[in-house]
RONU-488844 format. One record per residue (C-alpha): residue in one letter; z, y, x. Coordinates in Angstrom, 2 decimals, padded with zeros to 5 digits. Layout:
BEGIN
LOTOR  type       up    north     east
LOTOR     A        Z        Y        X
...
//
This chain:
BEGIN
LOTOR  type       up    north     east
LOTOR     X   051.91   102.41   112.74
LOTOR     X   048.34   101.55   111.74
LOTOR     X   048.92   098.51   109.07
LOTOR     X   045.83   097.26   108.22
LOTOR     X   046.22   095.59   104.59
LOTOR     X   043.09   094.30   102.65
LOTOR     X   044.16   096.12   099.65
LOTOR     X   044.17   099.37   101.88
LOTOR     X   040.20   098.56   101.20
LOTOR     X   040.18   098.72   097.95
LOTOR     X   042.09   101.43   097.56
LOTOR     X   040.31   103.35   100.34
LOTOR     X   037.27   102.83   098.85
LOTOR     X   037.81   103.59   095.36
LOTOR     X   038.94   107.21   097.25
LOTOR     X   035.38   107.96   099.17
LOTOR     X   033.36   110.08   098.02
LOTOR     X   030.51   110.90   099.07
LOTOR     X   028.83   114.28   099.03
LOTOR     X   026.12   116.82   100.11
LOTOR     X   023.35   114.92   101.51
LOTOR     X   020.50   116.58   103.69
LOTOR     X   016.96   114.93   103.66
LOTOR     X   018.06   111.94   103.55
LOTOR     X   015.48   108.88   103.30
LOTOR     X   016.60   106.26   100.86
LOTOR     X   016.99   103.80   104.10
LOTOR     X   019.27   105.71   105.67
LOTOR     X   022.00   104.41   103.33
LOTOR     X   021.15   100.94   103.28
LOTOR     X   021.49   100.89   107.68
LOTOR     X   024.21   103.58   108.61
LOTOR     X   026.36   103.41   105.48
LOTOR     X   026.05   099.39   104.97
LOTOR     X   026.06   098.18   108.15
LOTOR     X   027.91   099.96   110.72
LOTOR     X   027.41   098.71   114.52
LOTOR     X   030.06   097.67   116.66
LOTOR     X   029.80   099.79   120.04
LOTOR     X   031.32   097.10   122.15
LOTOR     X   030.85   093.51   121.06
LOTOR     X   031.95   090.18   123.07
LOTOR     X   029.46   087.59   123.74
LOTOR     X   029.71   084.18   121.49
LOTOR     X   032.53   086.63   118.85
LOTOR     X   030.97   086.58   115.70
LOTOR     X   030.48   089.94   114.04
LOTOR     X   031.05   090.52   110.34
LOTOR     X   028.43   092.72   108.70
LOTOR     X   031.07   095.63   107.43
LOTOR     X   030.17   099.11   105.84
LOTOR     X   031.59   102.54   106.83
LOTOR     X   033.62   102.78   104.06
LOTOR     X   035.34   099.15   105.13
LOTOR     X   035.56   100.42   109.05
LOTOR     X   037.21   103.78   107.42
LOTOR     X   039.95   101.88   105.51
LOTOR     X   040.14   099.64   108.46
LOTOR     X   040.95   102.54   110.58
LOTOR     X   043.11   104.21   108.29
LOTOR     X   040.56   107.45   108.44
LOTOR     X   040.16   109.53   105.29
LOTOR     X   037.68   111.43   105.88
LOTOR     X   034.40   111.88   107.80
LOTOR     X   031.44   114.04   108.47
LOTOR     X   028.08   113.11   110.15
LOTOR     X   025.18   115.26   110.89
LOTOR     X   021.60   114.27   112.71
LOTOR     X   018.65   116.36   114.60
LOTOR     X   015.86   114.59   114.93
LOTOR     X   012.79   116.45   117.06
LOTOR     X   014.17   119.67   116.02
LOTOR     X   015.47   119.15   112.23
LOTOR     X   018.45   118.46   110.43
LOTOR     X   017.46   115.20   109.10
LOTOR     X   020.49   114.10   107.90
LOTOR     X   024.11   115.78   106.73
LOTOR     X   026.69   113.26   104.72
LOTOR     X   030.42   113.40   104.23
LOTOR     X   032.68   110.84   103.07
LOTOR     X   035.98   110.16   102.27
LOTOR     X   038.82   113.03   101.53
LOTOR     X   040.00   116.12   103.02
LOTOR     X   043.53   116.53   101.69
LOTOR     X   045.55   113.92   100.24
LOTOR     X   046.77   115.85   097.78
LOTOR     X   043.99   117.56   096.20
LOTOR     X   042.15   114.91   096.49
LOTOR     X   039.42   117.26   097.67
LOTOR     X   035.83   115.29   098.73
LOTOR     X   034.38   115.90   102.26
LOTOR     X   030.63   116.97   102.28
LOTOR     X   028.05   118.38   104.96
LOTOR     X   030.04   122.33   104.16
LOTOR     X   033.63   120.67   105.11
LOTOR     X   035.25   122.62   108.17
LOTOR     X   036.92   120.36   110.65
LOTOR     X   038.77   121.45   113.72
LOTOR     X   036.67   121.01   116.68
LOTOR     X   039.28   120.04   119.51
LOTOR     X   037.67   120.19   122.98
LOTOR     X   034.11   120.72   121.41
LOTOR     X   035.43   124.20   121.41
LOTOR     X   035.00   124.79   125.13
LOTOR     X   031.33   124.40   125.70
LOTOR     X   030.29   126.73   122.40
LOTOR     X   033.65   129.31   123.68
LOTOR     X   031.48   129.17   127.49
LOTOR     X   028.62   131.02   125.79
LOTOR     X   030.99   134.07   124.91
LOTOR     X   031.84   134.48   128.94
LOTOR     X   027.83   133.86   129.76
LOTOR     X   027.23   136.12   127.34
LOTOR     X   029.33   139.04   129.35
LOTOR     X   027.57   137.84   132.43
LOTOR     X   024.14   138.57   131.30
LOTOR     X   025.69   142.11   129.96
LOTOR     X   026.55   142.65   133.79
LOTOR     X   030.27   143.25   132.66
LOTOR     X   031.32   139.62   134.55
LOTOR     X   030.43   137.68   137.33
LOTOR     X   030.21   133.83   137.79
LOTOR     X   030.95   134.15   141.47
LOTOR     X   033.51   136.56   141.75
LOTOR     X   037.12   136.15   142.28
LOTOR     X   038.52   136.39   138.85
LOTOR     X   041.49   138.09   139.25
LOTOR     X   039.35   141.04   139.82
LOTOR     X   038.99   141.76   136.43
LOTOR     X   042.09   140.36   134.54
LOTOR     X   044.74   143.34   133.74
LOTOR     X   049.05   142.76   132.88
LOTOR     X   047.72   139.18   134.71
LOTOR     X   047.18   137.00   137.77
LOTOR     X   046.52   134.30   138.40
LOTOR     X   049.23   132.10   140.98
LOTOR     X   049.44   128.95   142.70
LOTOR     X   050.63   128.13   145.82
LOTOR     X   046.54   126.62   146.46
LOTOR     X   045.31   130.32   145.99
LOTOR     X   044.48   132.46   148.78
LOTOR     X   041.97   135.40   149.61
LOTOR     X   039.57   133.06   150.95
LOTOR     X   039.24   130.98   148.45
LOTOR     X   039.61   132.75   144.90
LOTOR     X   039.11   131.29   141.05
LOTOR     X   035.84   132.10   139.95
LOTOR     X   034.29   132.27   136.23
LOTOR     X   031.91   129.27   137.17
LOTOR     X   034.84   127.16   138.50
LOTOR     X   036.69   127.66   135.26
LOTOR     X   033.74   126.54   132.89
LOTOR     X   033.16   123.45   135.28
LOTOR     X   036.93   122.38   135.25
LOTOR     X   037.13   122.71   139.37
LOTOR     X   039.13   126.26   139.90
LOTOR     X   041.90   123.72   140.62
LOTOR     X   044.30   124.62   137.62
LOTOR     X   047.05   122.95   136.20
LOTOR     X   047.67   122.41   131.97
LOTOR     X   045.27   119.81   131.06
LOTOR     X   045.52   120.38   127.24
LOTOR     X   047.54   121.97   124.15
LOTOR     X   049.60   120.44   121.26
LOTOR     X   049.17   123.47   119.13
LOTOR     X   051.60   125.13   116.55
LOTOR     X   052.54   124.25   113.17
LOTOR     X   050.64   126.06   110.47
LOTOR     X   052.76   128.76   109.91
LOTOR     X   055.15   129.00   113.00
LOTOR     X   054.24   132.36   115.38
LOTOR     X   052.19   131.97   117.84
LOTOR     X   051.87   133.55   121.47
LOTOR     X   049.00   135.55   122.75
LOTOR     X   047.44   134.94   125.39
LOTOR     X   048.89   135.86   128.25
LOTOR     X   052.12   134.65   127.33
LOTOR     X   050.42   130.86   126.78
LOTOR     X   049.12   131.11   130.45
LOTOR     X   052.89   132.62   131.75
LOTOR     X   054.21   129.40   130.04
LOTOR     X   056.01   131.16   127.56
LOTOR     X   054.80   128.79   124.42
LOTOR     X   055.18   125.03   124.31
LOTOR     X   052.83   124.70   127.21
LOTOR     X   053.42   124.96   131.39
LOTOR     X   052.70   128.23   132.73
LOTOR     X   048.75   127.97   134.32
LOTOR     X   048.85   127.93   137.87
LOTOR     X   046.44   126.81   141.01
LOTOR     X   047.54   123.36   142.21
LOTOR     X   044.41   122.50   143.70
LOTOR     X   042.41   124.32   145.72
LOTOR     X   039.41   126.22   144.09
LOTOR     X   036.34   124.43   144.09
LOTOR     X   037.54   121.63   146.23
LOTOR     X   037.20   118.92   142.95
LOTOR     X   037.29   118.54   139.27
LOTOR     X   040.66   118.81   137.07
LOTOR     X   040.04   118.71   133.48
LOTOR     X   041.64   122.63   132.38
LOTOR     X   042.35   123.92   129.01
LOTOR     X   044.45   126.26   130.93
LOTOR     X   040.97   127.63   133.03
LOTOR     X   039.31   128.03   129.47
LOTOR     X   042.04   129.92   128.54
LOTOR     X   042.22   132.30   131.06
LOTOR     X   038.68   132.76   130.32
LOTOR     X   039.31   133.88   126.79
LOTOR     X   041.51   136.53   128.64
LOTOR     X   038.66   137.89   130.60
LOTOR     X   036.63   137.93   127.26
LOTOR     X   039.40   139.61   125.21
LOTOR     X   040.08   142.05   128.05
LOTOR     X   036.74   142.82   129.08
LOTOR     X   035.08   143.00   125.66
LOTOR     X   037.94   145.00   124.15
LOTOR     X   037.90   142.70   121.06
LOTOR     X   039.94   139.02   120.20
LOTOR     X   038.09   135.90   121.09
LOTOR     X   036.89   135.25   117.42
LOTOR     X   035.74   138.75   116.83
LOTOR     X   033.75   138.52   120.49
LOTOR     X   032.30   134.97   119.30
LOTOR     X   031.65   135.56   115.71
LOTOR     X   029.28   138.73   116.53
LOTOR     X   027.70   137.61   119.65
LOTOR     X   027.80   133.97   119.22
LOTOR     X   028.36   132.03   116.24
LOTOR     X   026.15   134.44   113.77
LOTOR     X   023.41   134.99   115.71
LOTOR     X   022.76   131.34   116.33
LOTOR     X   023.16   130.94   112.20
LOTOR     X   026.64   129.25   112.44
LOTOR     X   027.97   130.68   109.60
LOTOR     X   030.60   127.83   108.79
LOTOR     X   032.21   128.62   112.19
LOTOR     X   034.57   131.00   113.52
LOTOR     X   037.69   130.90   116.29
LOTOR     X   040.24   133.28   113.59
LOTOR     X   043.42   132.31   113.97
LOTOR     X   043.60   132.54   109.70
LOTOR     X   040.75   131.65   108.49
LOTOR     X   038.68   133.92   105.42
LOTOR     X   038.79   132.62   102.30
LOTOR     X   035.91   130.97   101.74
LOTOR     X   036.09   129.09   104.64
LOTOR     X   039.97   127.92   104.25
LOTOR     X   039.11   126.30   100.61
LOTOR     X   036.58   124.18   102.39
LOTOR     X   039.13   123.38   105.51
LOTOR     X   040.06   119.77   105.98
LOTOR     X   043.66   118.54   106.52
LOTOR     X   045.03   116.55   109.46
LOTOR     X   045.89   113.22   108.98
LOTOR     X   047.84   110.46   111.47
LOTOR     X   046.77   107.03   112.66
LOTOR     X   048.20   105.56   109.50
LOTOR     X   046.06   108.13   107.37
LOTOR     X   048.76   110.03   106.08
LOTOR     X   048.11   113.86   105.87
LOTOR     X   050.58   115.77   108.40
LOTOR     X   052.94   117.60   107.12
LOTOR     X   051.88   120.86   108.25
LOTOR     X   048.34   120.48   106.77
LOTOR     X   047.26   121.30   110.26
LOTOR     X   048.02   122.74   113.58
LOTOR     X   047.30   126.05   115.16
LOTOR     X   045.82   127.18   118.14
LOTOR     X   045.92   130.02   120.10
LOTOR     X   044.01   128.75   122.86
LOTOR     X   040.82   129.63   120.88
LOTOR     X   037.67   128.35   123.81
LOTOR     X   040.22   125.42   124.54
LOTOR     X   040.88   123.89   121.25
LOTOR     X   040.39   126.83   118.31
LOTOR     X   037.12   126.26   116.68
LOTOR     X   036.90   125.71   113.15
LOTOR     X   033.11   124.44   112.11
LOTOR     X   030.93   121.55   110.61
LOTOR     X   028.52   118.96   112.14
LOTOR     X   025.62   120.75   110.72
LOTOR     X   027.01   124.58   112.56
LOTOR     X   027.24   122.29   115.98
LOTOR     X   023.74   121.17   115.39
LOTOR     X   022.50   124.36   115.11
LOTOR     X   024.43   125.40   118.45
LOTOR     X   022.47   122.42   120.34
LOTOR     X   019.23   123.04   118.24
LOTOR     X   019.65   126.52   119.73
LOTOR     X   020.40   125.66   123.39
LOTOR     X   017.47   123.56   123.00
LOTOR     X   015.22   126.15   121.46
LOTOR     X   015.92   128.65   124.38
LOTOR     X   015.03   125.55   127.26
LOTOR     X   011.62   125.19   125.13
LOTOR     X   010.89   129.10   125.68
LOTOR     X   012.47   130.91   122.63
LOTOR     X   012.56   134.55   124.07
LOTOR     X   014.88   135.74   121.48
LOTOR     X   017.88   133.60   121.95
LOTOR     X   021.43   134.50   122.66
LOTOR     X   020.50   133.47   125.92
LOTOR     X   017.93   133.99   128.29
LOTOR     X   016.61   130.74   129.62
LOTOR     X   018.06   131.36   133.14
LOTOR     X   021.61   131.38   131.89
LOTOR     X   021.03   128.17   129.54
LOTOR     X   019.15   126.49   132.61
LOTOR     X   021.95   127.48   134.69
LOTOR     X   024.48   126.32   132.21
LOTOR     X   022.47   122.77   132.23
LOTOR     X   023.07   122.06   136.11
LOTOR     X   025.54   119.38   137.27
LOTOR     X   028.27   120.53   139.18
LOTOR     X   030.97   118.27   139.94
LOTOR     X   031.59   115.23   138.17
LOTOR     X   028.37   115.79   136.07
LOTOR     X   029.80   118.84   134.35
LOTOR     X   028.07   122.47   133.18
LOTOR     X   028.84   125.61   132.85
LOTOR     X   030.79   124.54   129.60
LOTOR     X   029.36   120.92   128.08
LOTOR     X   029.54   117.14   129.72
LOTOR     X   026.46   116.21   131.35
LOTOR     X   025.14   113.09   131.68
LOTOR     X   021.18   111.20   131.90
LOTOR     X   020.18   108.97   128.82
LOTOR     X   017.14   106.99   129.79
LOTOR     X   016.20   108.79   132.74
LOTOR     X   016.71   112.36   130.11
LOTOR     X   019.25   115.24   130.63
LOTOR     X   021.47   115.22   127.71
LOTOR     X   024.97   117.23   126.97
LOTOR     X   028.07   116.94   124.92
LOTOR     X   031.53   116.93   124.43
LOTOR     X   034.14   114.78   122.79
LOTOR     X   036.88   117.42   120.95
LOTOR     X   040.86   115.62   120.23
LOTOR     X   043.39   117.90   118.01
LOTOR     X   046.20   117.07   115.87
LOTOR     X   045.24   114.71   113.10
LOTOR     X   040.87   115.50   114.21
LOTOR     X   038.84   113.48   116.38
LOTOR     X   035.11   114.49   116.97
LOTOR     X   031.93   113.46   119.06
LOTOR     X   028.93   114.97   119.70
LOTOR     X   025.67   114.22   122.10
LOTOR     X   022.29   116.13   122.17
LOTOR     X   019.15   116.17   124.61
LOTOR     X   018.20   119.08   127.13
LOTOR     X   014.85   119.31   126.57
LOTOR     X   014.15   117.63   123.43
LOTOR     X   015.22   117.90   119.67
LOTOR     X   017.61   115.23   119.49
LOTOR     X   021.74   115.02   118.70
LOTOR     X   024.23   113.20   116.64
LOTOR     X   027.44   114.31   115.78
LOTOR     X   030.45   113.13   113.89
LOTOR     X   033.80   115.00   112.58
LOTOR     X   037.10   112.65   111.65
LOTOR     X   040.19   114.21   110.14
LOTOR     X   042.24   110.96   111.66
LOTOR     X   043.69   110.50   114.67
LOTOR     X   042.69   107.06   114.65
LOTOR     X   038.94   107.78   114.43
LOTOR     X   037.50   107.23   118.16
LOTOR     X   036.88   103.82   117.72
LOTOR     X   034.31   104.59   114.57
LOTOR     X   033.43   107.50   115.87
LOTOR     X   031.81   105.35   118.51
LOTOR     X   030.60   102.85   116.36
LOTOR     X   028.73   105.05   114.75
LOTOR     X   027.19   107.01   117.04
LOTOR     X   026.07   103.18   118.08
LOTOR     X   024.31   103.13   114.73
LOTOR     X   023.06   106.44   114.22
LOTOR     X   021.20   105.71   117.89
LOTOR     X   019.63   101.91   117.55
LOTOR     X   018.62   103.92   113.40
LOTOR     X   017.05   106.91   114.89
LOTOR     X   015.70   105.71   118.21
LOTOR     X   017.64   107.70   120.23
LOTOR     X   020.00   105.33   122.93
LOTOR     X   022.74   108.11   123.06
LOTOR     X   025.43   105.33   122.98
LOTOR     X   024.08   101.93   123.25
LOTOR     X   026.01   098.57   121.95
LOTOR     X   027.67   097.10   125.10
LOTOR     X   027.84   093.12   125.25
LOTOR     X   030.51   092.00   127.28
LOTOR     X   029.94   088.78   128.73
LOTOR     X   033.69   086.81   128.81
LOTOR     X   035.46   084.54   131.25
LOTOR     X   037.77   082.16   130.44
LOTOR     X   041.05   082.23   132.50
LOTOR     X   044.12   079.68   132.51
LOTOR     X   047.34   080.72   131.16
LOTOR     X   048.63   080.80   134.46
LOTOR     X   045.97   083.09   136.02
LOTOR     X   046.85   085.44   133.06
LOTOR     X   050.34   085.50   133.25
LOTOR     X   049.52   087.35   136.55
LOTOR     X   048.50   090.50   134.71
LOTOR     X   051.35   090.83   132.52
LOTOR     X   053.47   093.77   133.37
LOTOR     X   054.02   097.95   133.52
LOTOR     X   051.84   100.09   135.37
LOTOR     X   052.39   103.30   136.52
LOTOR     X   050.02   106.27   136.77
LOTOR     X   049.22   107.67   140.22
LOTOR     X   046.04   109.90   139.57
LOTOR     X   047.50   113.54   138.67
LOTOR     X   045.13   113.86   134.96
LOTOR     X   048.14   116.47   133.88
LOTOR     X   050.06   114.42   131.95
LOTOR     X   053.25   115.76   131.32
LOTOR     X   055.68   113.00   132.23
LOTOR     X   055.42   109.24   133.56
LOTOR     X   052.12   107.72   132.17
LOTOR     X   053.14   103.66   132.43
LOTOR     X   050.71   101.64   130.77
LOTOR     X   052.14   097.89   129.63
LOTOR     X   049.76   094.60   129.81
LOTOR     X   050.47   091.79   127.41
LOTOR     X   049.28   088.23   126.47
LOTOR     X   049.11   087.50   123.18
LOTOR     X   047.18   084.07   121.84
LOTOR     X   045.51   083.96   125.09
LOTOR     X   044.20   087.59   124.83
LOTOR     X   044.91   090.51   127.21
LOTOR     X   046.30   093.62   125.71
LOTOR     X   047.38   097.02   127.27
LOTOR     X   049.29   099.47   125.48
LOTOR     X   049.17   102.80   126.56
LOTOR     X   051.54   105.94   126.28
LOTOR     X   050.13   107.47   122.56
LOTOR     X   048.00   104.88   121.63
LOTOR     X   049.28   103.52   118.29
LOTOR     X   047.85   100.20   118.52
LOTOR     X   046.72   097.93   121.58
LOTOR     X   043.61   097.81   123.06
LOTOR     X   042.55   094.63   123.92
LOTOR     X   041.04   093.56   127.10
LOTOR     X   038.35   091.09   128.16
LOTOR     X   037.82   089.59   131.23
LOTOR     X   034.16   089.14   133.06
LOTOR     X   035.83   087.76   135.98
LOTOR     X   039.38   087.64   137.77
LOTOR     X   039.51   090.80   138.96
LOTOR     X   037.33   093.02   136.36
LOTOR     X   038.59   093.29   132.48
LOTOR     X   036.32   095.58   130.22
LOTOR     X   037.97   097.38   126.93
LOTOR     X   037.11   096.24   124.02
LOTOR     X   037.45   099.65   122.76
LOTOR     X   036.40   102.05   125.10
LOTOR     X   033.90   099.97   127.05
LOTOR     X   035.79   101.43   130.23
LOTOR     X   036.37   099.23   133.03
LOTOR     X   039.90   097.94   134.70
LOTOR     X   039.52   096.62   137.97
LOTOR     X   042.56   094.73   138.83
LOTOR     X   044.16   094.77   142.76
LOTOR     X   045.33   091.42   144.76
LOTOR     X   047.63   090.71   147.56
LOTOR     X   047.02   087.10   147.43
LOTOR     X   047.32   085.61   143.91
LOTOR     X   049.67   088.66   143.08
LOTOR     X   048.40   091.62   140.85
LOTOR     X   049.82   094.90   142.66
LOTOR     X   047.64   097.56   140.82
LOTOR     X   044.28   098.50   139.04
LOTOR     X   042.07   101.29   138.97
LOTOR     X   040.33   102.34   134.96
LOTOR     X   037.35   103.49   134.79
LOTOR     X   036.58   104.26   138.91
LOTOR     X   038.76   107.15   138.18
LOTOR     X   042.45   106.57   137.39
LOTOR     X   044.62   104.44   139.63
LOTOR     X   047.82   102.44   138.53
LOTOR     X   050.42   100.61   140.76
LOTOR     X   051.83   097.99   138.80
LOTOR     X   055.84   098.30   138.72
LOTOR     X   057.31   095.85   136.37
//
């Protein structure tokens, strides 16, 4: 998987297109499109000037789509590349792309939405209101129930981390029979006690779309598309699991690592807050524009201010009633990073200010340019929402490397459905890990003996010692491994 051929260049680029373009200065061109920024870079590694359609061929992604707010305007909307293989059709700013997990924090406003009707309660034990099902677990008890606000901030303690989806065309379950376990997914169940930490949930946001279709009386998209998505001028957007018309003609395909379209065009999902949202860079802007808006003092949002303020406090492990929270130069910004079949997408946007990026890929191989240009779009527009890390390397013997070689085994419980055993490697002197789905190796760079930074996703690996013997490492502060092999 993944060749990289120089001739895939040239062929790649007599392919993009390039479509659509909002406001754009003349400059813009010459500094995003020409001369894309690395995100992470390596101290005394040259770096070859490259354009984004070279890092597209490079990564074997067909298509993109990038949209910018800048103090409160859409300054800039561009697409590139192709959206089915076979059609050859060209992406622009109007082309839908599945959102992935940038579904949950726009599918959160639909249950704040009920809570500012009175109809739902952030507090309350959910199972309360949920008819034909309940929620189990054998970490569930009277005492301490799942609440709405645990759900949205991932720490009601449930299991089923994320969905796969359904081949266009194959029948789907509802929803109650995806949290029973009775589609391709584990049945949804309490393995940690509520509130006691965060576990990422697609399964919580899930059994929040139940309380919305129950209490509401209408399906997910129907709730969203009146109460949400319209009123906030998202008209590119819905959560229908068949999408109108003129929305399906301007649908993107899925395509692999290698850039080949999937054979099913694309997948389905059922789990509509979790993973279901169809929309475009420019509808998410508008979503953040809005959020913003309503933090500023709009009185006719779909929000009132409490709710969006309330949505915009950290609960555990920096998360909100729906987005990612995190502090950009001393600012409160939010986001979300969204991952389906054959889609990868990013986006980031400021509290209280009219700021945010965001960028839709119809690859699966498209993090890695996804970051690197969010790393351009910020050092362009002057706003650090993903800054160029500069690693600074250590060199290391060949015997102190050999140390790392090896497998290593998973420990931290992240709901991954079987054993997650990660395998280091030396090649030319260079540390590699390859992990379970990655289609390539990621290599990894060493600022001293015991931490190694990725040269992909900046995260850091802090390697364990008994004596001059590697036994383990820990990624990111987070996620341990015990090395086995």
């Amino acid at each position: 998987m993944f060749i990289r051929k120089a001739i895939n260049i040239a062929i790649a680029s007599s392919l993009i297109l390039v479509a659509g373009t909002l406001s754009q200065p003349t400059h813009a061109s010459d500094t995003i499109e020409q001369h894309i920024q690395k995100s992470i870079v390596i101290a005394g590694e040259t770096q070859p000037k490259t354009t984004l359609v070279q890092r597209m061929a490079e990564e074997n992604v067909p298509g993109l789509s990038i949209a910018v707010l800048k103090n409160g305007e859409i300054v800039w909307a561009k697409g590139f590349g192709i959206a089915n293989s076979k059609t050859k059709q060209p992406i622009n700013e109007h082309t839908l792309f599945q959102a992935g997990s940038i579904s949950k924090p726009i599918g959160a406003l639909a249950a704040l939405k009920l809570v500012e009707q009175g109809k739902l309660s952030l507090d309350e034990d959910v199972n309360k209101y949920l008819q034909g099902y309940q929620l189990t677990g054998a970490k569930l008890s009277k005492d301490r129930p799942v609440t709405l606000r645990q759900l949205l901030t991932h720490t009601a303690g449930l299991s089923v981390h994320g969905f796969p989806g359904y081949s266009s065309g194959e029948k789907v379950p509802s929803t109650i029979d995806v949290l029973n376990g009775k589609g391709n997914t584990a049945k949804v169940e309490v393995v940690l006690t509520p509130g006691s930490e965060w576990r990422y949930s697609g399964g919580g946001y899930t059994v929040m779309q139940l309380l919305v279709e129950q209490i509401s009386g209408q399906t997910f998209a129907e709730f969203t598309d009146a109460n949400i998505l319209k009123p906030m001028g998202m008209l590119n957007s819905t959560y229908a699991h068949t999408l109108p018309n003129d929305l399906k003609k301007r649908a993107s395909a899925a395509f692999d690592g290698d850039g080949n379209m999937h054979s099913a065009v694309f997948n389905d999902y059922p789990e509509k807050p979790a993973a279901g949202l169809w929309t475009t860079p420019t509808d998410i802007l508008k979503y953040a524009s809005h959020m913003q808006a309503i933090m500023q003092g709009k009185k006719d949002g779909i929000l009132q201010k409490e709710t969006v303020a309330a949505m915009f406090t950290k609960h555990k492990n920096n998360w909100g009633l729906g987005p990612e929270l995190m502090d950009i130069k001393g600012q409160l910004a939010f986001g979300h990073g969204g991952k389906n079949l054959g889609f990868t997408n990013n986006f980031k946007a400021m509290v209280n200010q009219g700021d945010a990026f965001v960028v839709m890929s119809n690859g699966d191989n498209a993090s890695t340019l996804n970051n690197e240009i969010m790393t351009t779009l910020s050092k362009h527009y002057d706003a650090p929402f993903l800054e160029q890390t500069v690693i600074q390397p250590v060199a290391l013997t060949p015997l102190q490397l050999d140390a790392y070689k090896g497998e290593y085994l998973l420990l931290t419980d992240i709901g991954y459905n079987g054993d997650f055993i990660s395998k280091i490697s030396i090649n030319d002197g260079k540390v590699t890990i390859q992990n379970p789905g990655d289609p390539v190796p990621s290599r990894l760079v060493p600022e001293n003996t015991a931490k190694f930074i990725s040269a992909v996703s900046g995260n850091e690996f802090v390697f364990k010692f008994e004596g001059k013997k590697v036994t383990g490492l820990t990624v990111a502060g987070q996620f341990e491994l015990q090395k086995i092999k």
